[in-house]
C-alpha distance (Angstrom), angle and dihedral (degrees) to the residues before:
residue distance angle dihedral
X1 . . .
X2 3.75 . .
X3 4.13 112.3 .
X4 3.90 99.8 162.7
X5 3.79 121.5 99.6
X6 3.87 118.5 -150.2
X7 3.97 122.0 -156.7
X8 3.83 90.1 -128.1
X9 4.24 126.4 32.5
X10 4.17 111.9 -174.8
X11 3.91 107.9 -172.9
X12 4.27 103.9 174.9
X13 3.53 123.5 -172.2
X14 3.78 92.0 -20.3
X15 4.07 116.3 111.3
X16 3.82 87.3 64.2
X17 3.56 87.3 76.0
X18 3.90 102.1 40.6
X19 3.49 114.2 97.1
X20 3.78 100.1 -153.6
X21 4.01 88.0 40.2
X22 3.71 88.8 167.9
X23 3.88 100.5 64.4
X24 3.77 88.3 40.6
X25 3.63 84.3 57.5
X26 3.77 92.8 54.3
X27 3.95 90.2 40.4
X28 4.16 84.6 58.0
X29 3.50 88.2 54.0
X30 3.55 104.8 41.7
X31 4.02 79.2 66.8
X32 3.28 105.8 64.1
X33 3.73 117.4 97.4
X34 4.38 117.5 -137.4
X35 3.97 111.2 -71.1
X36 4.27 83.5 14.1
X37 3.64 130.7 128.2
X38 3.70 147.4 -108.2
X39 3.50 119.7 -161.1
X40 3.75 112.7 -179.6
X41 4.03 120.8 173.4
X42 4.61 113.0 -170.3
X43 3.64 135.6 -177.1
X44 3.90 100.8 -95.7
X45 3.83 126.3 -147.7
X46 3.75 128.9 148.6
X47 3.55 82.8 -128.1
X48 3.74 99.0 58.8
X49 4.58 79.9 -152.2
X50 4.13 109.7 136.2
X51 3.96 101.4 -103.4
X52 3.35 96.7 -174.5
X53 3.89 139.0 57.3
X54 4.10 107.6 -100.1
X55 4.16 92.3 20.1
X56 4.00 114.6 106.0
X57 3.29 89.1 -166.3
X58 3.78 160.3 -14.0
X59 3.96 127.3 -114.7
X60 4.08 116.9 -124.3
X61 3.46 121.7 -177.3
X62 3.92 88.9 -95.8
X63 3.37 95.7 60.2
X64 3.65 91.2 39.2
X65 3.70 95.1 57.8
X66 4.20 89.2 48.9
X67 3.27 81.8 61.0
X68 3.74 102.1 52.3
X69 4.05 92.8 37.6
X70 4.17 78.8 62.2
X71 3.72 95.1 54.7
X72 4.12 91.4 76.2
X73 3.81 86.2 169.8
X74 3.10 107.4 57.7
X75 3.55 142.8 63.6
X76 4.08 136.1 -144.5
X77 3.35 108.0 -97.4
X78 3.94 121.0 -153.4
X79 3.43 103.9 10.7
X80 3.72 132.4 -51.4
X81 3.69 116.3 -28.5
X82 3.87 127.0 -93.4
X83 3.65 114.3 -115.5
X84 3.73 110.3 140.9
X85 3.57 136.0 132.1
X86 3.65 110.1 -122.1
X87 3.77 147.6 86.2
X88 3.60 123.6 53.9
X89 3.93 116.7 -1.4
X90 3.76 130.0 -149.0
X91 3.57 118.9 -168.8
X92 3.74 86.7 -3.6
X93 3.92 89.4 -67.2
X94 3.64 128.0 102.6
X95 4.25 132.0 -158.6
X96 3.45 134.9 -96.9
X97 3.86 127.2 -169.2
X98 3.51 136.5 -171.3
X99 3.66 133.2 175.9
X100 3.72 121.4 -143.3
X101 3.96 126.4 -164.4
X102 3.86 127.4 -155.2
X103 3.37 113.2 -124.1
X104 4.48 109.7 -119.6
């Protein structure tokens, strides 16, 4: 069981591949120290279907924004989050990044 708390958390193309994304989520979060970060990069579709062999899932800004509304100690950090559909594609999916910080 993990008890230490880090000033900066990077997850990248991972919770697509979690089956239980949601307590992953909260696990990511649980790790970042007061005034930290979380910086958290999905597979993004508007679909939020798995597009690729091995993914569950996608991310869409729905799902995205569940997410966020979950993190109640935290904050958006930098501006609004980037979930979009657009630029290049791989496996006909895009990214989407956001970048959460924990409130002191």
């Amino acid at each position: 069981h993990l008890t230490e708390r880090y000033p900066i958390v990077s997850c990248i193309s991972t919770l697509e591949h979690v089956v239980d994304h949601e307590w992953a989520w909260r696990r990511l979060l649980a790790l970042v120290e007061p005034g930290g970060l979380l910086v958290v990069t999905v597979d993004y579709h508007e679909s939020g279907a798995a597009l690729h062999p091995g993914h569950l899932r996608t991310y869409n800004r729905g799902l995205l924004l569940k997410l966020i509304d979950r993190a109640d100690d935290f904050e958006v950090f930098g501006g609004d989050p980037d979930y979009r559909d657009g630029g290049a594609e791989v496996y006909g999916y895009n990214f989407a990044s956001i970048c959460l910080r924990r409130k002191p």
